[in-house]
N, C-alpha and C positions, 0 to 999 in steps of 0.2 A: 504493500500500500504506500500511496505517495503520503508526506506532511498532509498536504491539502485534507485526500481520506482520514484520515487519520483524526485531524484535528475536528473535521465534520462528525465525525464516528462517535466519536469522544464527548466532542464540548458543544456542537452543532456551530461550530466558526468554519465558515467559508471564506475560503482564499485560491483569487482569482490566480490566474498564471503569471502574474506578474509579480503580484506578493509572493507567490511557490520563488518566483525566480529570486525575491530579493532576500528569501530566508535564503537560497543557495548560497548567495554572494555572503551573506552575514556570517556564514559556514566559514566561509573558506575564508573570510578576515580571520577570524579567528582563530583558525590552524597555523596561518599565519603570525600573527601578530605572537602565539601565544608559544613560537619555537624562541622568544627574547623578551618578554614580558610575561610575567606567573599572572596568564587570567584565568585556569580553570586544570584541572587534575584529570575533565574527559575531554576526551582532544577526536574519536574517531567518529565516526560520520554517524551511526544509532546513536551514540552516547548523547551528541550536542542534538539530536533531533528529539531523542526522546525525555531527559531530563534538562536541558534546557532550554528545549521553545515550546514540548508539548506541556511541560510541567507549566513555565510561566505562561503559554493560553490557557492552564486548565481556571485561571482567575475570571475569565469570564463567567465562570458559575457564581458568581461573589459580586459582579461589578452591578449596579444600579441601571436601573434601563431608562436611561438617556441619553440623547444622542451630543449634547455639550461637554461633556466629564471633563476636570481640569484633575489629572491625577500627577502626582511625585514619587518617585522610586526614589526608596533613603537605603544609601547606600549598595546601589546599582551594581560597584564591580564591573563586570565585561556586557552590562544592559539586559541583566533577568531580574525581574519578569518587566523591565519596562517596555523596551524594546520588542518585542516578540508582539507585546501587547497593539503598540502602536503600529506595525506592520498590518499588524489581521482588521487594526481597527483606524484608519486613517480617519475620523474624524477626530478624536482625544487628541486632548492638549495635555503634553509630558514633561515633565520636570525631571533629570535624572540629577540626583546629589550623589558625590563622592568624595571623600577624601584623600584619595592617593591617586596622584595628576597622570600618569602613566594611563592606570586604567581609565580615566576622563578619556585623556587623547584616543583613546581607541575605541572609546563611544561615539565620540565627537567624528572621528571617522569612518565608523559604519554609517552615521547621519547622513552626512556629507555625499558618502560616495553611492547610499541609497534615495538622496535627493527625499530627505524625511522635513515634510514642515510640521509648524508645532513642535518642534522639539528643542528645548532648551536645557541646556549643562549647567551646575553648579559643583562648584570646586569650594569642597568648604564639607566642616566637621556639622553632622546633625544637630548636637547640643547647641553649637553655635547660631548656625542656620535656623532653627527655627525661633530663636528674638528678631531675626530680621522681621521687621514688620512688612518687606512685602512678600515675604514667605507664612507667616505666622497666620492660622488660622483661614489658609486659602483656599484649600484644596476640598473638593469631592470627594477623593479617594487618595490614600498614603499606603504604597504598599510595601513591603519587604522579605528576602527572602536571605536567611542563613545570616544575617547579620546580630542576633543575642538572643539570650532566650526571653519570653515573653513579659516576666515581670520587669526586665530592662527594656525591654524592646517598646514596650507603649507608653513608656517614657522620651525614647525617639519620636513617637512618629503623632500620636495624638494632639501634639502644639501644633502642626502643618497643618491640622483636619478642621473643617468649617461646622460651627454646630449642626447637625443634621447629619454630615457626613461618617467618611467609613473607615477605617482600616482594615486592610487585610494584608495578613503574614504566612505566607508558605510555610508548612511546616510537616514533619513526619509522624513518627510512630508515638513522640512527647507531646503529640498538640493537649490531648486532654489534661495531661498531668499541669502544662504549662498554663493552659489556660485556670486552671484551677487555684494555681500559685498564684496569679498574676491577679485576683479577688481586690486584692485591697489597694494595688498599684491604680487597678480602674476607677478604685472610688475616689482616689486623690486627685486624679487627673484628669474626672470630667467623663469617662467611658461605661462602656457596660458591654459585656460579651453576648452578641448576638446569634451566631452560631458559630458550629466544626463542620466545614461539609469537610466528610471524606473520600475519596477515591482511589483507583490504580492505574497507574500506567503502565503501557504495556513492557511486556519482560521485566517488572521491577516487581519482587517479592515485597517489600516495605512497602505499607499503608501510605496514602500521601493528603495532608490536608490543606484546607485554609479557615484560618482563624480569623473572623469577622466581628470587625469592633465597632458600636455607632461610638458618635461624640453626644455627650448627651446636655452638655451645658463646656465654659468655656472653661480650657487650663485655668489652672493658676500662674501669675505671671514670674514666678520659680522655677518652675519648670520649662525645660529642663534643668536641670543642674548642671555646672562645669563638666568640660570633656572628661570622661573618664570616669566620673563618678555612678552612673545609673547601672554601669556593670559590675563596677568593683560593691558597690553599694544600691542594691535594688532596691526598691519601695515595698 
């Protein structure tokens, strides 16, 4: 089966022959780029297809059904699930944050050389990033995948999110446990755990989730705390 079947099969996301074509290109940047930059530990052609473009479109199951979404990938790395997302979905307007400038440039050049509009880079720490007041409280949707576990994690990402709006965090076979830990981090910080949808993708024995957070009222304006501290010191 091609992506395209695949991701139809799957998530019911259709992608035209052009998008097929531009997940190819996105492929082979990244085999590229990634023999002299550490973007990722799967490198061979099922690996990158199936955990990381079918895993980051399996977020359409989570995403809000509208067709304006202004969403932000906190800390993006080599662009899962932003990128993947913004391909299958050319209307979304994409924010990718990142802290290490290497993997920025190599976001910024799958953008580029897939002619991606809507998409905008930020170079810069999440704790930071989100006092920016034209980042803070912006966004529809704040996604993240493999960047902390959850009781730290929605301390990243819920100052981005607009009241109304949503988080969602890729996660595995920890999601319940984490979501479970993470009780009291939401009540500080304005969230509430909305659901676990779980799934599987193909050939991968491990459970795969996403963890769906609403914003239920505004951060506090503490939050986040200094770089460093929401992992070494969770809430």
């Amino acid at each position: 089966m091609t992506l395209g079947e695949r991701a139809a099969a799957l998530f019911g996301v259709q992608l035209s022959a052009e998008q097929e074509a531009q997940f190819t290109t996105y492929a082979r940047l990244l085999v590229e780029w990634n023999a002299h930059v550490n973007l990722t530990a799967i490198s061979d052609e099922e690996g990158i297809e199936v955990r990381h473009f079918l895993d980051s479109l399996s977020v359409v199951k989570a995403l809000p059904p509208r067709p304006d979404l202004r969403l932000i990938d906190v800390g993006t790395g080599a662009g899962f699930p932003g990128l993947p997302l913004r391909i299958a979905l050319p209307h979304v307007r994409l924010t990718l944050l990142e802290a290490t400038g290497k993997k920025l440039q190599f976001v910024q050049t799958v953008i580029d050389t897939l002619a991606l509009s809507g998409c905008d880079t930020l170079h810069a720490r999440a704790e930071e990033a989100a006092h920016l007041p034209a980042q803070r409280g912006q966004y529809d949707v704040v996604l993240a995948r493999a960047v902390a576990r959850l009781p730290a994690l929605v301390e990243y990402l819920l100052p981005f999110a607009k009241v109304g709006g949503r988080c969602i965090a890729l996660k595995g076979t920890t999601a319940q446990a984490e979501a479970a830990d993470a009780r009291r981090a939401l009540a500080l910080l304005g969230g509430r755990l909305a659901a676990v949808h779980t799934l599987r993708l193909p050939g991968v024995a491990d459970e795969h989730a996403l963890v769906v957070v609403e914003k239920t009222v505004p951060t506090p304006a503490i939050y986040p705390r200094k770089p460093g501290i929401p992992t070494r010191k969770p809430l």
